[in-house]
mmCIF entry with sequence, helices, sheets and N, C-alpha, C, O atoms, coordinates in Angstrom:
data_MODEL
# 
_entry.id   MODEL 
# 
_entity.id                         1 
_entity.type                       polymer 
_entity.pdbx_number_of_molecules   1 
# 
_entity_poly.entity_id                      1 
_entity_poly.type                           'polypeptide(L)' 
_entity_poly.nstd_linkage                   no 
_entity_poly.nstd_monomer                   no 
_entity_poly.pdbx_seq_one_letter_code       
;(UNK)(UNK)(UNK)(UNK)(UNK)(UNK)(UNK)(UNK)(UNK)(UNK)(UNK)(UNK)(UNK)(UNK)(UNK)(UNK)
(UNK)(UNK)(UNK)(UNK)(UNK)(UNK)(UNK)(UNK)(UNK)(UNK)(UNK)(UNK)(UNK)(UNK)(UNK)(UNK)
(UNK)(UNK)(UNK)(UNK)(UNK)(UNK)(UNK)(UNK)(UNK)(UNK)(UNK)(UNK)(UNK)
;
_entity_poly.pdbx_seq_one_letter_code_can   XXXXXXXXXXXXXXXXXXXXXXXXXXXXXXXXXXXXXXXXXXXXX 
_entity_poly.pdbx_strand_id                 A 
# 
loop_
_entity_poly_seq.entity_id 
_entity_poly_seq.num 
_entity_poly_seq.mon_id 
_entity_poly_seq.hetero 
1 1  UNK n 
1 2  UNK n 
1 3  UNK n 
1 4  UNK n 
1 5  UNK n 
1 6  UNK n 
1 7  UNK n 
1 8  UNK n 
1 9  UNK n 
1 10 UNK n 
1 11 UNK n 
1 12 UNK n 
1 13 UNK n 
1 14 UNK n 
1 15 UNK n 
1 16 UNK n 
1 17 UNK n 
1 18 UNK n 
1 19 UNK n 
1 20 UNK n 
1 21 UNK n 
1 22 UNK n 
1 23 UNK n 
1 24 UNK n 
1 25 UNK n 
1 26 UNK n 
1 27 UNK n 
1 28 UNK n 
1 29 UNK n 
1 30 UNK n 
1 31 UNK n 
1 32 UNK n 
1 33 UNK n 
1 34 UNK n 
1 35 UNK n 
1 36 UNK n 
1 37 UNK n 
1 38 UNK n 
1 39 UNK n 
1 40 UNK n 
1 41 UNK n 
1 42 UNK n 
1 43 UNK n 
1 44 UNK n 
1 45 UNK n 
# 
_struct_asym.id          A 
_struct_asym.entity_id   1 
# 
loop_
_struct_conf.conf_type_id 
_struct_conf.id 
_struct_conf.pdbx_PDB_helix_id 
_struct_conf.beg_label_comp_id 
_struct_conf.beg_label_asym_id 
_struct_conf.beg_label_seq_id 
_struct_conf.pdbx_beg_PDB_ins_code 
_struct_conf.end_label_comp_id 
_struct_conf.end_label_asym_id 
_struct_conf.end_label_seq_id 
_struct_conf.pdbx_end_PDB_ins_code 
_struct_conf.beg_auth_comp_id 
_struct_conf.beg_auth_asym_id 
_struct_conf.beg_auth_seq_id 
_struct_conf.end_auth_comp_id 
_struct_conf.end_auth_asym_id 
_struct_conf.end_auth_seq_id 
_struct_conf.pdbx_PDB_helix_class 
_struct_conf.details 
_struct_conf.pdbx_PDB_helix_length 
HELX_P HELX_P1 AA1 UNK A 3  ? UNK A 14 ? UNK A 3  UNK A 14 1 ? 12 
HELX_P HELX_P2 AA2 UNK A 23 ? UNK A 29 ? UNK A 23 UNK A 29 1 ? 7  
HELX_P HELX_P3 AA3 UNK A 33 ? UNK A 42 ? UNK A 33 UNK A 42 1 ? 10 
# 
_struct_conf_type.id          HELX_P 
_struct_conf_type.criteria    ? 
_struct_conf_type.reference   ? 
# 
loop_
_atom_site.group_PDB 
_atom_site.id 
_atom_site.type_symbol 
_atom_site.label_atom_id 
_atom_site.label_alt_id 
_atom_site.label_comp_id 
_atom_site.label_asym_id 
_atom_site.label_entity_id 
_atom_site.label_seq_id 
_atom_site.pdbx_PDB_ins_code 
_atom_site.Cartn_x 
_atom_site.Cartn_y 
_atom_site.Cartn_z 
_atom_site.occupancy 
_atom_site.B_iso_or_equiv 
_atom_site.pdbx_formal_charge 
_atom_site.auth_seq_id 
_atom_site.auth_comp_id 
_atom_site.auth_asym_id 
_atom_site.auth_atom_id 
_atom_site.pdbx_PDB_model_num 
ATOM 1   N N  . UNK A 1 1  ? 123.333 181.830 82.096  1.00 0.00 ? 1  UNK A N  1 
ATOM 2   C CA . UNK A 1 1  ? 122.501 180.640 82.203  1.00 0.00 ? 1  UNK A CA 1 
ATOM 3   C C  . UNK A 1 1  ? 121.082 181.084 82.565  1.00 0.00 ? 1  UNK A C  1 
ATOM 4   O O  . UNK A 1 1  ? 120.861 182.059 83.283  1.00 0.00 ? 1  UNK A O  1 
ATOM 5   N N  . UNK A 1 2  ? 120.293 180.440 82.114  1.00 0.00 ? 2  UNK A N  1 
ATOM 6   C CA . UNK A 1 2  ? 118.786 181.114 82.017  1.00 0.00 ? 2  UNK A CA 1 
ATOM 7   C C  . UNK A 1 2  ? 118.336 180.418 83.539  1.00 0.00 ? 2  UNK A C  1 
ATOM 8   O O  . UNK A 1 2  ? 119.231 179.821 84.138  1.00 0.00 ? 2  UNK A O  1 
ATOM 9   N N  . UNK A 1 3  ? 116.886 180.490 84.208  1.00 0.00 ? 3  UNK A N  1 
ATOM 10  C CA . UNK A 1 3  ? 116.437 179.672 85.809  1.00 0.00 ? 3  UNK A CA 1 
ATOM 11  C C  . UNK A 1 3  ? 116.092 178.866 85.061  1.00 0.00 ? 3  UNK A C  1 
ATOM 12  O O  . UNK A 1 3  ? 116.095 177.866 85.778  1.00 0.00 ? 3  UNK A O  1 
ATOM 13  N N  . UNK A 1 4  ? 115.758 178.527 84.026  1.00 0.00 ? 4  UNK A N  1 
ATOM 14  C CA . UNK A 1 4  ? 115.218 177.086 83.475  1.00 0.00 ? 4  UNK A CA 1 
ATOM 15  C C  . UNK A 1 4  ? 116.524 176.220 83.317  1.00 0.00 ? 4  UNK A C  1 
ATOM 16  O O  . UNK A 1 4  ? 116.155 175.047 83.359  1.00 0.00 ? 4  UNK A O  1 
ATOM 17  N N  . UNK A 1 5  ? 117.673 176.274 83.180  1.00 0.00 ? 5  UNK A N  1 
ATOM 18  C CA . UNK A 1 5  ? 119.043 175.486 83.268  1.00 0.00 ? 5  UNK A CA 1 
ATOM 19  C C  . UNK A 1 5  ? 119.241 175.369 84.226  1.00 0.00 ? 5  UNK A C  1 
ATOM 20  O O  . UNK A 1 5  ? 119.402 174.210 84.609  1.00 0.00 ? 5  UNK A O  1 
ATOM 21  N N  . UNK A 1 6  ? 119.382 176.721 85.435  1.00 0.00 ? 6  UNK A N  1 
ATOM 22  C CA . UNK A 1 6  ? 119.720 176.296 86.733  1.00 0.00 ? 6  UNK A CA 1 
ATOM 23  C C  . UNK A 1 6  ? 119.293 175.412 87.391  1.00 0.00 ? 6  UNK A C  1 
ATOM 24  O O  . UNK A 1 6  ? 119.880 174.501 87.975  1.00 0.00 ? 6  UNK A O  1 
ATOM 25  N N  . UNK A 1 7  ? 117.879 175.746 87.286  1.00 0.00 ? 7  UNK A N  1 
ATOM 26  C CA . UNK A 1 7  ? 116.913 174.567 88.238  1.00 0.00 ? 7  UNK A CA 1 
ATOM 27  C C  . UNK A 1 7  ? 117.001 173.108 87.355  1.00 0.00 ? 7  UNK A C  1 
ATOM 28  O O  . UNK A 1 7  ? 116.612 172.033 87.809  1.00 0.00 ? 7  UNK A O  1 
ATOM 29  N N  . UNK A 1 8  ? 117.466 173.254 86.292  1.00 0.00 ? 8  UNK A N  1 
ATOM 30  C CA . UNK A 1 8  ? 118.006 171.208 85.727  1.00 0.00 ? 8  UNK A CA 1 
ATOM 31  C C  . UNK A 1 8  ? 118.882 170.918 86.294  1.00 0.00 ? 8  UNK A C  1 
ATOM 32  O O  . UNK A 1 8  ? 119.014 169.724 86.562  1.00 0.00 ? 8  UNK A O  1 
ATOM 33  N N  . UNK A 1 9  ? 119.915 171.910 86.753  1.00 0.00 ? 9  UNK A N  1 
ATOM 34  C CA . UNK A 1 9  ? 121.315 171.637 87.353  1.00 0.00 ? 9  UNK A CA 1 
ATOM 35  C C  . UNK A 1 9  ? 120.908 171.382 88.546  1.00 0.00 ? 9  UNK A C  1 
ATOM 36  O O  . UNK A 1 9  ? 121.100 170.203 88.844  1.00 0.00 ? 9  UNK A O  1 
ATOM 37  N N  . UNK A 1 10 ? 120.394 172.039 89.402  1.00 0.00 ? 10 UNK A N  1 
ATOM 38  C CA . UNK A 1 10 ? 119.839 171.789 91.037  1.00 0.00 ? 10 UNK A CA 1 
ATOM 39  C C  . UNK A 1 10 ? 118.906 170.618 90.900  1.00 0.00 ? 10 UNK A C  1 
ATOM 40  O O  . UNK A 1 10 ? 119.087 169.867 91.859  1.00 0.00 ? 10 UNK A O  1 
ATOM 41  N N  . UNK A 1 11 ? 118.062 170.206 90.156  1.00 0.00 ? 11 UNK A N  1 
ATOM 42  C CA . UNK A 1 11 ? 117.439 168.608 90.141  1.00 0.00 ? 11 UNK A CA 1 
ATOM 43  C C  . UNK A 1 11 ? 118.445 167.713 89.883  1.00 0.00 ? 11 UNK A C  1 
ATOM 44  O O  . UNK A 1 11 ? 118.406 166.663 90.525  1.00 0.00 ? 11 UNK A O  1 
ATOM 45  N N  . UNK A 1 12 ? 119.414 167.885 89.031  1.00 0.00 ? 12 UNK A N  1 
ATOM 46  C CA . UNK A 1 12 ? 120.118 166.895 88.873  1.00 0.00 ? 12 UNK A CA 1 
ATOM 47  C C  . UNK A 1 12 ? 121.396 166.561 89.954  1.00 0.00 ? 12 UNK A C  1 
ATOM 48  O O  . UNK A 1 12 ? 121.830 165.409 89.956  1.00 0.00 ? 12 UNK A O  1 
ATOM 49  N N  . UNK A 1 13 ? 121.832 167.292 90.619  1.00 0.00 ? 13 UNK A N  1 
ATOM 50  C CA . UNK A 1 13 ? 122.651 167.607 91.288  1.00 0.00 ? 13 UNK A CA 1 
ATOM 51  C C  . UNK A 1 13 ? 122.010 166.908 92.983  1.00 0.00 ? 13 UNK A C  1 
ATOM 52  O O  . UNK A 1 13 ? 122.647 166.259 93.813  1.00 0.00 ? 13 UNK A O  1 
ATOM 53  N N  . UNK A 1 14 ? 120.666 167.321 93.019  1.00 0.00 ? 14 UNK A N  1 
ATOM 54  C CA . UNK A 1 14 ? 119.815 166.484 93.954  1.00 0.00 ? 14 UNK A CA 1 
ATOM 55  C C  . UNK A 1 14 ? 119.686 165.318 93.694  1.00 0.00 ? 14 UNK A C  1 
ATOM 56  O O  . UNK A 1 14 ? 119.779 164.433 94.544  1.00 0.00 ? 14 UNK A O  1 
ATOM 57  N N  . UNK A 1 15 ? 119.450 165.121 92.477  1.00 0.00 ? 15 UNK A N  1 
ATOM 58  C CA . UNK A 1 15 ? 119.620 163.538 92.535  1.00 0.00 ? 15 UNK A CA 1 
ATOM 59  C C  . UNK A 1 15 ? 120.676 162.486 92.562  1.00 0.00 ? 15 UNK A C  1 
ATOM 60  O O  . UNK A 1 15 ? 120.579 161.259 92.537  1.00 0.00 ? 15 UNK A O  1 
ATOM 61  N N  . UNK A 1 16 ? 121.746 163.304 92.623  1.00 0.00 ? 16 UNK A N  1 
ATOM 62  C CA . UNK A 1 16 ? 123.001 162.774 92.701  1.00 0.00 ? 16 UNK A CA 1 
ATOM 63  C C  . UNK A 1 16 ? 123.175 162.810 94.281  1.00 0.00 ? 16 UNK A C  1 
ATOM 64  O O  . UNK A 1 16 ? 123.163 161.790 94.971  1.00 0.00 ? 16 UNK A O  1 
ATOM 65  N N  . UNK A 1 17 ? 123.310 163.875 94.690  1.00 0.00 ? 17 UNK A N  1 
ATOM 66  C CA . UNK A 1 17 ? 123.920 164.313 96.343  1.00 0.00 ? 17 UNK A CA 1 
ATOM 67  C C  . UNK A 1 17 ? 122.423 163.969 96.865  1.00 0.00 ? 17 UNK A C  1 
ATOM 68  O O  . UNK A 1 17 ? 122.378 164.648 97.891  1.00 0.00 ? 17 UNK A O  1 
ATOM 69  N N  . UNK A 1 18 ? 121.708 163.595 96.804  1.00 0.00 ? 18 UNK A N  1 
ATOM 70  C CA . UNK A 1 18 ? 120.639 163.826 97.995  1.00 0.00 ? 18 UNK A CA 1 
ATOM 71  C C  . UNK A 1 18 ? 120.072 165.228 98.697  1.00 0.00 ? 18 UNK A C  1 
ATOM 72  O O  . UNK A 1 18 ? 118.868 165.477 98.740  1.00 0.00 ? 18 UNK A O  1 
ATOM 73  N N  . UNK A 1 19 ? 120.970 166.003 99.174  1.00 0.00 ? 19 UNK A N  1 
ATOM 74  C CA . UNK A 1 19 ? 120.628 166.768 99.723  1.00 0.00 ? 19 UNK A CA 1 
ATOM 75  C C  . UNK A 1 19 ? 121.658 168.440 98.819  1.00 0.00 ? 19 UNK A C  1 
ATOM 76  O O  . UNK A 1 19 ? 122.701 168.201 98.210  1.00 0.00 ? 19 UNK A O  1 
ATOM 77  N N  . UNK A 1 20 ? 121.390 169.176 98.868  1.00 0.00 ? 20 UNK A N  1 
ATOM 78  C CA . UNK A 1 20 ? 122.120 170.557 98.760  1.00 0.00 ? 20 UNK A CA 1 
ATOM 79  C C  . UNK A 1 20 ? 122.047 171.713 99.635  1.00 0.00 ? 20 UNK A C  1 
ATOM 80  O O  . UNK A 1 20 ? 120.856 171.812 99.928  1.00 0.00 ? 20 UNK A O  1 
ATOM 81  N N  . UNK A 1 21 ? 122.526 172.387 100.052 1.00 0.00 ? 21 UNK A N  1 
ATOM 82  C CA . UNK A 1 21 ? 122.816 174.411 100.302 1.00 0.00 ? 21 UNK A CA 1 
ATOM 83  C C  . UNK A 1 21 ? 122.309 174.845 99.659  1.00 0.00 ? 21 UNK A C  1 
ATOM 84  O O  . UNK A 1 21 ? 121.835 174.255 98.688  1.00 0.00 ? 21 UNK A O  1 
ATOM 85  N N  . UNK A 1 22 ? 122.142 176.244 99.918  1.00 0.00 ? 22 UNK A N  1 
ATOM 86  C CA . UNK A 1 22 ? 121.725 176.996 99.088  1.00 0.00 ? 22 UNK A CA 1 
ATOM 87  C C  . UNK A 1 22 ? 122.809 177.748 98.549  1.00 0.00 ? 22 UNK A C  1 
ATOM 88  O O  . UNK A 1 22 ? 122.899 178.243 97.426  1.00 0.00 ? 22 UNK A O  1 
ATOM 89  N N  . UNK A 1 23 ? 123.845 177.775 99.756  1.00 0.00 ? 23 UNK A N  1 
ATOM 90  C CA . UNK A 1 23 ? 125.082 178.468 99.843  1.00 0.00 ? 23 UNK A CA 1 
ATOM 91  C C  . UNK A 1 23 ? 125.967 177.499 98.682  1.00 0.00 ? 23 UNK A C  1 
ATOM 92  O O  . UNK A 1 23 ? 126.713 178.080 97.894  1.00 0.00 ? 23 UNK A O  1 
ATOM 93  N N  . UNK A 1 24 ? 125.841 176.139 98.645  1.00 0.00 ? 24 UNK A N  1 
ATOM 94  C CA . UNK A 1 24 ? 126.822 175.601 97.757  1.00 0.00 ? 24 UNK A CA 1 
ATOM 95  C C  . UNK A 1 24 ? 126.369 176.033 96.334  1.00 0.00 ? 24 UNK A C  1 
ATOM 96  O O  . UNK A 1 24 ? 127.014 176.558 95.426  1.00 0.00 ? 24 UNK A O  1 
ATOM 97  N N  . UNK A 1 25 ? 124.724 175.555 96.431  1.00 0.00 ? 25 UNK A N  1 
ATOM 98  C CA . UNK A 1 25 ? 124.374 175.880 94.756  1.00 0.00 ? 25 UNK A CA 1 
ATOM 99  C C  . UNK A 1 25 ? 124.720 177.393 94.281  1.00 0.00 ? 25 UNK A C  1 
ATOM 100 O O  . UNK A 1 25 ? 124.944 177.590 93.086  1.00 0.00 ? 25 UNK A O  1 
ATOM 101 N N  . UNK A 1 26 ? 124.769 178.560 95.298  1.00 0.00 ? 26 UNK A N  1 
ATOM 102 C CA . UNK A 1 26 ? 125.033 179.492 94.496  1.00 0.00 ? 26 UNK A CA 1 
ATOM 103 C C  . UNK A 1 26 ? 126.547 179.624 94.321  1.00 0.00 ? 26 UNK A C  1 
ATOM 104 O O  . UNK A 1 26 ? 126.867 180.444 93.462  1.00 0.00 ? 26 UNK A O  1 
ATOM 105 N N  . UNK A 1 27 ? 127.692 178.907 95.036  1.00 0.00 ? 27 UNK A N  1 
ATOM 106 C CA . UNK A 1 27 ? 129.059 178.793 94.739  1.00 0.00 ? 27 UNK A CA 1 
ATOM 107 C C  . UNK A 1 27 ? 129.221 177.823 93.627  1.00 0.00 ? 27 UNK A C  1 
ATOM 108 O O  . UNK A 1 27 ? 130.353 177.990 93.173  1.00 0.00 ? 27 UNK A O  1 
ATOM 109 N N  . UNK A 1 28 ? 128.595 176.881 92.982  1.00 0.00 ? 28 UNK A N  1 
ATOM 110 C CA . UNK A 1 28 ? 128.370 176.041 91.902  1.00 0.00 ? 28 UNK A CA 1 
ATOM 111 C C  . UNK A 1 28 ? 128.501 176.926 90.750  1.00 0.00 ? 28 UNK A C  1 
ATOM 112 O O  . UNK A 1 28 ? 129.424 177.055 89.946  1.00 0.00 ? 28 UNK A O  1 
ATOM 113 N N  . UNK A 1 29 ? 126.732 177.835 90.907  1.00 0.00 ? 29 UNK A N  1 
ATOM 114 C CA . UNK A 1 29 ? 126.499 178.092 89.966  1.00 0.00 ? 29 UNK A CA 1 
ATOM 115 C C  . UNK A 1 29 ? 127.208 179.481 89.630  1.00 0.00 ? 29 UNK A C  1 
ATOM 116 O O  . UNK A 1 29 ? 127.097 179.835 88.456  1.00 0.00 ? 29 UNK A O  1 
ATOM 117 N N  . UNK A 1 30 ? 127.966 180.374 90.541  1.00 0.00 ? 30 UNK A N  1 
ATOM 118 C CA . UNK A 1 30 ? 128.274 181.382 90.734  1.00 0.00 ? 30 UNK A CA 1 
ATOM 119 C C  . UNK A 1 30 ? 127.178 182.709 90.497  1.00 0.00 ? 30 UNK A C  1 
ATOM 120 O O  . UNK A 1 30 ? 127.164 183.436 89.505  1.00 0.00 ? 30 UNK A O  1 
ATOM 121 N N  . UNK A 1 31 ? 126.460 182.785 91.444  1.00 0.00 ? 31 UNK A N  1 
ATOM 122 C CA . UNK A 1 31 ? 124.819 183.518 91.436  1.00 0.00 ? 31 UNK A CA 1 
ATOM 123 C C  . UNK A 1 31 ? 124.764 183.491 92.908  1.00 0.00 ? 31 UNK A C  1 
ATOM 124 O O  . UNK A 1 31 ? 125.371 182.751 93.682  1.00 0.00 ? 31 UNK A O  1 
ATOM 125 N N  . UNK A 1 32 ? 123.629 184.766 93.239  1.00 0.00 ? 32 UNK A N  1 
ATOM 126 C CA . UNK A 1 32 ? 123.715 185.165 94.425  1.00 0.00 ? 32 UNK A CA 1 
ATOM 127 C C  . UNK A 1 32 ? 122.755 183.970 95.493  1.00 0.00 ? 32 UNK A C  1 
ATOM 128 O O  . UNK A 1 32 ? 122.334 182.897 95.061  1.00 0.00 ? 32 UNK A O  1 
ATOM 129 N N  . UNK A 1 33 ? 122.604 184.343 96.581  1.00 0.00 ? 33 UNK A N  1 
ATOM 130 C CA . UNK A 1 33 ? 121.891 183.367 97.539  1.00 0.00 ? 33 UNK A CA 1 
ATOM 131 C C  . UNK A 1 33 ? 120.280 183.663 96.711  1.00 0.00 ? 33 UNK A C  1 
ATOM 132 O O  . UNK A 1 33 ? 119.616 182.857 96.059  1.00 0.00 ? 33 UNK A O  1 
ATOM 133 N N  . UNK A 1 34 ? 120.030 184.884 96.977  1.00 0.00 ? 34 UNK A N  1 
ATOM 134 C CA . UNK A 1 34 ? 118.572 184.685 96.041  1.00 0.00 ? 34 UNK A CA 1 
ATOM 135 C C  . UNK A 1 34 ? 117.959 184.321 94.725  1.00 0.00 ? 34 UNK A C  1 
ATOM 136 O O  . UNK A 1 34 ? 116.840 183.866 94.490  1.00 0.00 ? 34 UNK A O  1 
ATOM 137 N N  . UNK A 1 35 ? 119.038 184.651 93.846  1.00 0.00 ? 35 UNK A N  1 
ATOM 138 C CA . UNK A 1 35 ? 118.794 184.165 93.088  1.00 0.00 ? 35 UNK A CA 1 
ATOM 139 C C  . UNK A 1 35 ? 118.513 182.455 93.041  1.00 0.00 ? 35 UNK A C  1 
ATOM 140 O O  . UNK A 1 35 ? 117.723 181.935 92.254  1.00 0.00 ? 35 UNK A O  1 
ATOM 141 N N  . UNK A 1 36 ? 119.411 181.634 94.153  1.00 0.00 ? 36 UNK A N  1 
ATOM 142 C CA . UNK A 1 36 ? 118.930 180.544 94.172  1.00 0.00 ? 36 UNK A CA 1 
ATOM 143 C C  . UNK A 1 36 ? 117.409 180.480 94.730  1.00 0.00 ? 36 UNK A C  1 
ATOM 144 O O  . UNK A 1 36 ? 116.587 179.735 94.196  1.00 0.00 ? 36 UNK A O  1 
ATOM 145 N N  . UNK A 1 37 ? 117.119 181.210 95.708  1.00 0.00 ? 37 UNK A N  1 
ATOM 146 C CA . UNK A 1 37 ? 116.238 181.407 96.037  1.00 0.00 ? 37 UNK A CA 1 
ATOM 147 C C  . UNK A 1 37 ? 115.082 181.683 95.255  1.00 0.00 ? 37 UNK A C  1 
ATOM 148 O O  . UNK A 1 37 ? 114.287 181.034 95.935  1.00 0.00 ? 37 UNK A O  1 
ATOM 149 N N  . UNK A 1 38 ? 114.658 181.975 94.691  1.00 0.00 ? 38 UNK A N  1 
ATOM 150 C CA . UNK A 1 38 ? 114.144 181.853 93.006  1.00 0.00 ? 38 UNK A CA 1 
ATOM 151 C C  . UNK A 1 38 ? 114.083 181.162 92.431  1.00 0.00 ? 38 UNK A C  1 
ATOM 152 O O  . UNK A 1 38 ? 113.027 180.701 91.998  1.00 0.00 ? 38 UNK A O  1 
ATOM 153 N N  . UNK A 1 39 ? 115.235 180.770 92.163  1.00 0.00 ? 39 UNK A N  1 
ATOM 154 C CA . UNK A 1 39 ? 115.038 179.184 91.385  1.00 0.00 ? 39 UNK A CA 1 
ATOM 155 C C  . UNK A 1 39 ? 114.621 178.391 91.888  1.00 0.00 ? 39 UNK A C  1 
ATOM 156 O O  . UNK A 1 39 ? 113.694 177.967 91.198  1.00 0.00 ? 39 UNK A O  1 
ATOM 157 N N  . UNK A 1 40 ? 114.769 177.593 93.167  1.00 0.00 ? 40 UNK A N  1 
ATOM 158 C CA . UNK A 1 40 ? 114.112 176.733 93.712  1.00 0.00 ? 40 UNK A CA 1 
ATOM 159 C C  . UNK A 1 40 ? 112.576 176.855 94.408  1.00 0.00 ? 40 UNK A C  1 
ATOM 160 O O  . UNK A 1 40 ? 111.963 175.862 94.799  1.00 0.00 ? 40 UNK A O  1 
ATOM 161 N N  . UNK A 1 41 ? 112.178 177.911 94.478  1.00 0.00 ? 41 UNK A N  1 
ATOM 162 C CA . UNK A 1 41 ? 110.658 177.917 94.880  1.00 0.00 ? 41 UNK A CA 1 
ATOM 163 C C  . UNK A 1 41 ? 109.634 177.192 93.933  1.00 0.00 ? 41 UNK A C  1 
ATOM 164 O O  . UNK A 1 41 ? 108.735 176.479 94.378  1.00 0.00 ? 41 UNK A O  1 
ATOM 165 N N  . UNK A 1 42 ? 109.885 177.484 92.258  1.00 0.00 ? 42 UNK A N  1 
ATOM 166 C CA . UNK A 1 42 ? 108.854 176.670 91.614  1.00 0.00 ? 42 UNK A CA 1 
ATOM 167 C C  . UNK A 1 42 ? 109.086 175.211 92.113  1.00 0.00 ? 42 UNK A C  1 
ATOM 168 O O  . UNK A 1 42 ? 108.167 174.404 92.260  1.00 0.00 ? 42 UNK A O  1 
ATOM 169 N N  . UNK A 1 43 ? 110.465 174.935 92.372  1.00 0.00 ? 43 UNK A N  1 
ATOM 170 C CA . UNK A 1 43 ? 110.478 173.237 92.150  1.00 0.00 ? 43 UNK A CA 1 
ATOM 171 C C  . UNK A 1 43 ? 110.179 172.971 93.378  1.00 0.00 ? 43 UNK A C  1 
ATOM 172 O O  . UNK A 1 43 ? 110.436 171.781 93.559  1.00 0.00 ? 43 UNK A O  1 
ATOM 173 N N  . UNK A 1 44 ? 109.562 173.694 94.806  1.00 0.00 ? 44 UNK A N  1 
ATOM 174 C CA . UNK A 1 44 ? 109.311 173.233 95.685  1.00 0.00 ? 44 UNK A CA 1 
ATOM 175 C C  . UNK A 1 44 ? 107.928 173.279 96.159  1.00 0.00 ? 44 UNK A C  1 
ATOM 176 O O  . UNK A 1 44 ? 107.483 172.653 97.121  1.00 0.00 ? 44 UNK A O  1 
ATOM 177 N N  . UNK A 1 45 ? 107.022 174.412 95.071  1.00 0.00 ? 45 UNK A N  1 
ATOM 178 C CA . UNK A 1 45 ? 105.704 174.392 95.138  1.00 0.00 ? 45 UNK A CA 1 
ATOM 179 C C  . UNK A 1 45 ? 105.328 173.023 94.011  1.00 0.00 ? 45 UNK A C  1 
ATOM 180 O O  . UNK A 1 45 ? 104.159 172.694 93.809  1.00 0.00 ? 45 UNK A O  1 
# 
């Protein structure tokens, strides 16, 4: 899965749950803690 899918999955997934982990999204997506970490920095700048 490319960070441009992940991070649709983590917006959408926020907009469902409200809130997320970092720890869940990377058990979701099966990817490490940083790598979430990565992904979510653009969508938070």
């Amino acid at each position: 899965m490319l960070p441009i899918e992940r991070q649709q999955q983590i917006v959408t997934w926020l907009e469902q749950e409200g809130t997320l982990r970092v720890l869940d999204i990377s058990q979701r997506l099966k990817v490490s803690d940083m790598t979430v970490y990565r992904d979510i920095k653009p969508l938070i700048e």
